[in-house]
C-alpha positions in Angstrom: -25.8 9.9 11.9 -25.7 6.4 13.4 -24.8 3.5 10.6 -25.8 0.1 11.0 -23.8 -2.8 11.0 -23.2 -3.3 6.9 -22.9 0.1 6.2 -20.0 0.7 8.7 -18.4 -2.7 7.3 -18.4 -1.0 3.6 -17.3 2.1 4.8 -14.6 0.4 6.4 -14.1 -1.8 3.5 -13.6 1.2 1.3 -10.5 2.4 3.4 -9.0 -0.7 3.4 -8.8 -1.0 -0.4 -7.7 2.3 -1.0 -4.3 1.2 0.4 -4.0 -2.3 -0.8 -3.0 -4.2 -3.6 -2.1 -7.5 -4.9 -0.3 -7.7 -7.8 1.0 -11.2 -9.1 3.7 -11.5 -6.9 2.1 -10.3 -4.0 -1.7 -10.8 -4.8 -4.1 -9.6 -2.2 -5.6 -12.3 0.7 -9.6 -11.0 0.4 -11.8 -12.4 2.9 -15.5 -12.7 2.7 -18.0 -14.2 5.4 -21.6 -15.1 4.8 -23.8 -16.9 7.2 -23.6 -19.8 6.7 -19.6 -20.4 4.7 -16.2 -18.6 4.9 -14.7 -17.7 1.5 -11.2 -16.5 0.3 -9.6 -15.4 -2.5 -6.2 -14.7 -3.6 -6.4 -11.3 -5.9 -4.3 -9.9 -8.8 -5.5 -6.3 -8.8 -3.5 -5.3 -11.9 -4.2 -8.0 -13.8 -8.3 -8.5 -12.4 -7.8 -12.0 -11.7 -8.9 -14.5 -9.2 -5.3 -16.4 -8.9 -6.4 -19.5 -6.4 -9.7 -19.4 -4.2 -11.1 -21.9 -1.2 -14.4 -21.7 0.7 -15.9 -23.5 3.7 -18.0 -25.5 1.4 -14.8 -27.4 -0.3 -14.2 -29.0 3.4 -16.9 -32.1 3.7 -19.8 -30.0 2.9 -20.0 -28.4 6.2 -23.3 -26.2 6.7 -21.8 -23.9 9.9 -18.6 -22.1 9.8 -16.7 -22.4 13.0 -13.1 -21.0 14.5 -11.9 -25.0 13.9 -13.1 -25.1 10.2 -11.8 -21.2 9.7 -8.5 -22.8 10.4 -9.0 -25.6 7.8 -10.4 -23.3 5.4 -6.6 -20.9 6.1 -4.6 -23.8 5.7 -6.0 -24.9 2.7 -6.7 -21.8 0.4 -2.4 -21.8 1.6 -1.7 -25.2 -0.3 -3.6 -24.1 -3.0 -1.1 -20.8 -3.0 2.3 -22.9 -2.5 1.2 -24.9 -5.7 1.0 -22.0 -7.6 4.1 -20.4 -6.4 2.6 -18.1 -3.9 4.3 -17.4 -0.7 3.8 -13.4 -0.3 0.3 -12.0 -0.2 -1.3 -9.0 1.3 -4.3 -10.0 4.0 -7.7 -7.6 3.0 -9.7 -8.8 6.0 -12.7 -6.6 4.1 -14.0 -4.5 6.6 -14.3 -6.9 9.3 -13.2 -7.2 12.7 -9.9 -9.3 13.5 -11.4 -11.5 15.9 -12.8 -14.6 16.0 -13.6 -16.7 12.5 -11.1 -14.7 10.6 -8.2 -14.5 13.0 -8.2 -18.4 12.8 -8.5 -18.3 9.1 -5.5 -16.1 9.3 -3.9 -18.5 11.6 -4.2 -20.9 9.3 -2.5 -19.5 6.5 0.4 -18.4 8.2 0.5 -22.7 9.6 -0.1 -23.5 5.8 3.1 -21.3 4.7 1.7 -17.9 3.6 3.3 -14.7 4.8 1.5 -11.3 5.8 
């Protein structure tokens, strides 16, 4: 059975979670991509909390996500951490490829001081 394009993501998406976590020390670094923004959240899976979270749509209102602002976006979703005493996180890229928009995101977050 051939699957399109979402349904392979989720599938895909489902395998991932099953062996990650974030906890509060270590919360988990989940990735979502839309057409038009890039957003990121910092996860505490035990506790269900969204701990610190940045999108595209915080950097001067951009309406097209590119590798540059992916970067931007990385870098400062990683301040955000640091101020709240995050350093460790676990990177859920969510069932997408690790190429492109979200290898510079990740990029950027290691530049802002996260490690994963």
């Amino acid at each position: 059975m051939a699957l399109d394009k979402s349904s392979r993501r989720l599938r895909i998406k489902r395998g991932i979670r099953n062996k990650i976590h974030g906890t509060a020390d270590k919360p988990r670094l989940s990735v979502f991509k839309s057409n038009t923004a890039l957003y990121a959240q910092l996860i505490d899976d035990i506790n269900g909390q969204t701990l610190s979270s940045s999108s595209s749509k915080e950097i001067d209102g951009i309406k097209r996500v590119n590798v540059d602002k992916s970067k931007e976006v990385g870098k400062k979703l990683a301040e955000k951490a640091i101020a709240n005493g995050i350093t460790n996180v676990v990177f859920d890229r969510n069932g997408y490829i690790y190429h492109g928009k979200l290898k510079a995101f990740a990029e950027g977050a290691r530049e802002g001081g996260l490690k994963f």
